[in-house]
C-alpha positions in Angstrom: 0.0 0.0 0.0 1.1 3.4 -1.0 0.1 7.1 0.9 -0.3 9.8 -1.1 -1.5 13.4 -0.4 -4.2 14.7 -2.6 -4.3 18.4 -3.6 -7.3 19.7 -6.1 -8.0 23.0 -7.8 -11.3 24.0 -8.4 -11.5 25.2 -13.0 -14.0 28.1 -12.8 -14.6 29.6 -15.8 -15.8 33.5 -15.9 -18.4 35.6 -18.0 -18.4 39.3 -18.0 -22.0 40.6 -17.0 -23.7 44.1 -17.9 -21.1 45.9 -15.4 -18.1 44.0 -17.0 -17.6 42.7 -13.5 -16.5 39.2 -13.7 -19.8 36.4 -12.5 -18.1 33.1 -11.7 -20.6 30.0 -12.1 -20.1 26.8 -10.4 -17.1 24.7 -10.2 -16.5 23.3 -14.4 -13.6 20.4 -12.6 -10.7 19.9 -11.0 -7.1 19.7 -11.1 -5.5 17.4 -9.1 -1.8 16.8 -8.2 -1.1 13.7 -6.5 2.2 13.0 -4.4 3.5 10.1 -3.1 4.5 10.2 0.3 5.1 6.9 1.6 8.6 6.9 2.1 8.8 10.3 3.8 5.7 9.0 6.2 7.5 5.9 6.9 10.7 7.9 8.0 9.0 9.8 10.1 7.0 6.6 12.0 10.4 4.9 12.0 12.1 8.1 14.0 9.3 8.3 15.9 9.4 5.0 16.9 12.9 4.7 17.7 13.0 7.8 19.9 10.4 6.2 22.5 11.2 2.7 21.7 14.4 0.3 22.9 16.0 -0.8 19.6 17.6 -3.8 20.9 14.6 -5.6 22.6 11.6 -3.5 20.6 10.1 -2.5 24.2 9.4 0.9 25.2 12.1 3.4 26.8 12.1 5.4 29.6 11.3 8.3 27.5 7.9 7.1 27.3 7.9 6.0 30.9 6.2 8.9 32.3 3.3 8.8 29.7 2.7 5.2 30.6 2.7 6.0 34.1 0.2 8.7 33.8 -2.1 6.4 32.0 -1.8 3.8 34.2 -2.3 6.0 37.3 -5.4 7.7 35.9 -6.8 4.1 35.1 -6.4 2.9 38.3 -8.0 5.5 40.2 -10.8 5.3 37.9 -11.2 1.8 39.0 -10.4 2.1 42.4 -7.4 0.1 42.3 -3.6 0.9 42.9 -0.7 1.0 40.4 2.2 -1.3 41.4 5.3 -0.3 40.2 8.0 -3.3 39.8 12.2 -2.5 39.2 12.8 -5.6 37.9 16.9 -6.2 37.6 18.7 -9.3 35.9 21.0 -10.4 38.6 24.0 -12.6 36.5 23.8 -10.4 33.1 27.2 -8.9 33.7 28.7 -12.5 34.3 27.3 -13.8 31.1 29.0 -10.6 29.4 32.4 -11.1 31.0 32.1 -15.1 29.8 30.5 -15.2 26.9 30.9 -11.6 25.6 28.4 -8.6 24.8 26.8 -10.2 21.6 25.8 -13.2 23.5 24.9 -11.0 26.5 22.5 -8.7 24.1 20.6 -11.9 23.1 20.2 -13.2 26.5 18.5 -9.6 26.7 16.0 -10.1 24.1 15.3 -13.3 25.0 14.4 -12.1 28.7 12.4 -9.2 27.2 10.4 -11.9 25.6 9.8 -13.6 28.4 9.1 -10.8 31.1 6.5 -9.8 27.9 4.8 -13.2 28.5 4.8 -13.1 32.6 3.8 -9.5 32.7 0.4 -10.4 30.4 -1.1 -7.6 28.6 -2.7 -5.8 31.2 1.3 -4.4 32.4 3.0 -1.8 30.7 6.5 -3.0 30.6 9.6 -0.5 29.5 13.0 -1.2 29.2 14.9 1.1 31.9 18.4 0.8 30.7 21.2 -1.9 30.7 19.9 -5.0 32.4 17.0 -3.4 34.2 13.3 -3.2 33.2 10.5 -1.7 34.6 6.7 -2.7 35.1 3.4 -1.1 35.7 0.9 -3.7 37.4 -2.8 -2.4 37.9 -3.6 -4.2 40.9 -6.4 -4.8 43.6 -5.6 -3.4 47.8 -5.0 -7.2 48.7 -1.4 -6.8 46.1 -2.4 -10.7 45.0 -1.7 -8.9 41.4 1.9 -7.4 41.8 2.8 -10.4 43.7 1.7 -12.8 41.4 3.4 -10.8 38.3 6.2 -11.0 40.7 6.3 -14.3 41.2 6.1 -15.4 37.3 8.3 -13.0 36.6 11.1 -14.3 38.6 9.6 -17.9 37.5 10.2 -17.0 33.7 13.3 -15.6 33.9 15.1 -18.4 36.3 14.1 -21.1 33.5 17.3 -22.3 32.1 17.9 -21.3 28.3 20.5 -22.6 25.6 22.8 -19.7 24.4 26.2 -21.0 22.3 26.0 -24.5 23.6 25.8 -23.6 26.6 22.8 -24.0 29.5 22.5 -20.7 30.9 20.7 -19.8 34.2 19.7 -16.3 34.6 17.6 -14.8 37.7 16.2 -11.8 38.9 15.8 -9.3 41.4 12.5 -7.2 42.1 11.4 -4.2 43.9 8.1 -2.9 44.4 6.2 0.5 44.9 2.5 1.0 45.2 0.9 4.2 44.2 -0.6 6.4 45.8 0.0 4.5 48.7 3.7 5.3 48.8 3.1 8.5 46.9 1.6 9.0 43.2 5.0 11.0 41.4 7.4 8.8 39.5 10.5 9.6 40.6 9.4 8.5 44.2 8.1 5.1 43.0 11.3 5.0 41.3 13.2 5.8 44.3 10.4 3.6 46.9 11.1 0.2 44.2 14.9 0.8 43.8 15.1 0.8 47.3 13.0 -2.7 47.6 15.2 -4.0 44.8 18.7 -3.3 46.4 17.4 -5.4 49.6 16.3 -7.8 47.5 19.6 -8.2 46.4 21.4 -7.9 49.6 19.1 -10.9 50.4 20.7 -12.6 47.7 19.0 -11.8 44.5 16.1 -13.9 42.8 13.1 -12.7 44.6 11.1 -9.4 45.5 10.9 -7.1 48.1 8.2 -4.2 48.9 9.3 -0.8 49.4 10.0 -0.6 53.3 6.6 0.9 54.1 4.4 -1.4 52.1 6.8 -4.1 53.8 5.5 -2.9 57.1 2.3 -4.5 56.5 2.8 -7.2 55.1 4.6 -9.7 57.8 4.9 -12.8 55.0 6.5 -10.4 52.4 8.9 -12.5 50.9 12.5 -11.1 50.4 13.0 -10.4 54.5 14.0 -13.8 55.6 17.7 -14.4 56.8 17.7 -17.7 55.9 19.5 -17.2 52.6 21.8 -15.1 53.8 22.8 -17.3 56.7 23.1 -20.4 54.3 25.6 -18.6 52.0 27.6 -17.9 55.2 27.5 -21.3 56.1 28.6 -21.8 52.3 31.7 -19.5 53.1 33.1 -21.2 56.0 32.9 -24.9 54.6 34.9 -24.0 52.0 37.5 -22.3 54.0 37.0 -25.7 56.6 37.5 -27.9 53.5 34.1 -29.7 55.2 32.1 -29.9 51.7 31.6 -33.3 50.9 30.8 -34.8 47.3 
């Protein structure tokens, strides 16, 4: 299919009356000029396009972040629900970088993209942040069952094992989550409230989630607060220094 812009020219012909003034009649036709402007159209999509979109995994950017966010907000009070926002971080990209090299690393990255597509469900507006980090906007009910189930496949999804250059890889994840408005209904503090949840999730070891502390407050089976992870990896530690692993 081809676009083109249209432009016409009314033909009027003229008699002169009894004053010699000119009396126009009617419309006789029309000239038209027809130009094709596919390709500039197209150009101007693609630009567009690539400006608010991630070129490597097609998602959108965080230049269109704060749109989304908007929307998403507005929809959710509308509906009397909250807007979870989750800062979802791939925990062992940077090892499969240093191993395998970048090109490898990118396609883990689109593959990951794909699959946190497929655990966030179409209801989630999911934007690539920047390097190995994404972020997610989850309409979801006061109980959180929503945000924490997304949660939960996400970090499901992306822990399944994959093949990349003959090789099993094993990737995981690392989530923090906001609510809005009930930790505030501005960006940049959700931002700030889920960057914070995700860093203790990581401290806890990576591969699960963690609410923002005060949402945390109320929920006494969060997961991500246990020190049971943390105290196995130091067990871990001193084995190996003991030389008390056994095969």
């Amino acid at each position: 299919a081809r676009l083109v812009r249209i432009t016409a020219s009314p033909v009027v012909e003229g008699h002169e009356g009894p004053a010699r003034e000119v009396q126009h009649t009617q419309p006789d036709g029309a000239v038209l000029v027809l130009n094709d402007v596919t390709d500039a159209v197209r150009a101007a999509e693609r630009l567009q396009h690539e400006a608010t979109h991630d070129a490597l995994t097609g998602l959108p950017n965080r230049v269109t972040l704060a749109q989304l966010f908007e929307t998403a907000l507005a929809r959710a009070r509308a509906q009397d629900e909250q807007l979870a926002l989750l800062f979802i971080d791939l925990d062992r990209l940077k090892r499969i970088n240093d191993s395998l090299g970048h090109h490898e690393g990118d396609a883990v990255l689109q593959r990951m993209a794909e699959r946190l597509r497929h655990a966030c469900g179409d209801a989630t507006a999911l934007v690539r942040w920047g390097g190995d980090e994404f972020v997610a906007l989850v309409p979801d009910r006061p109980d959180r069952h929503l945000s924490e189930a997304t949660a939960q496949a996400i970090i499901a999804a992306v822990g399944a094992g994959l093949e990349l250059a003959d090789l099993q890889v094993h990737c995981s994840c690392s989530i923090g989550i906001a609510l809005a408005p009930e930790q505030g209904d501005s960006l940049d503090t959700l931002l700030t409230q889920a960057d914070a949840a995700l860093r203790r999730a990581k401290l806890h070891g990576g591969g699960r989630h963690a609410h923002s502390a005060s949402a945390a407050a109320r929920l006494p089976d969060a997961p991500g607060w246990s020190r049971g992870p943390q105290t196995l990896e130091n067990r871990l530690r001193r084995a190996l220094v003991e030389g008390s692993l056994e095969l």
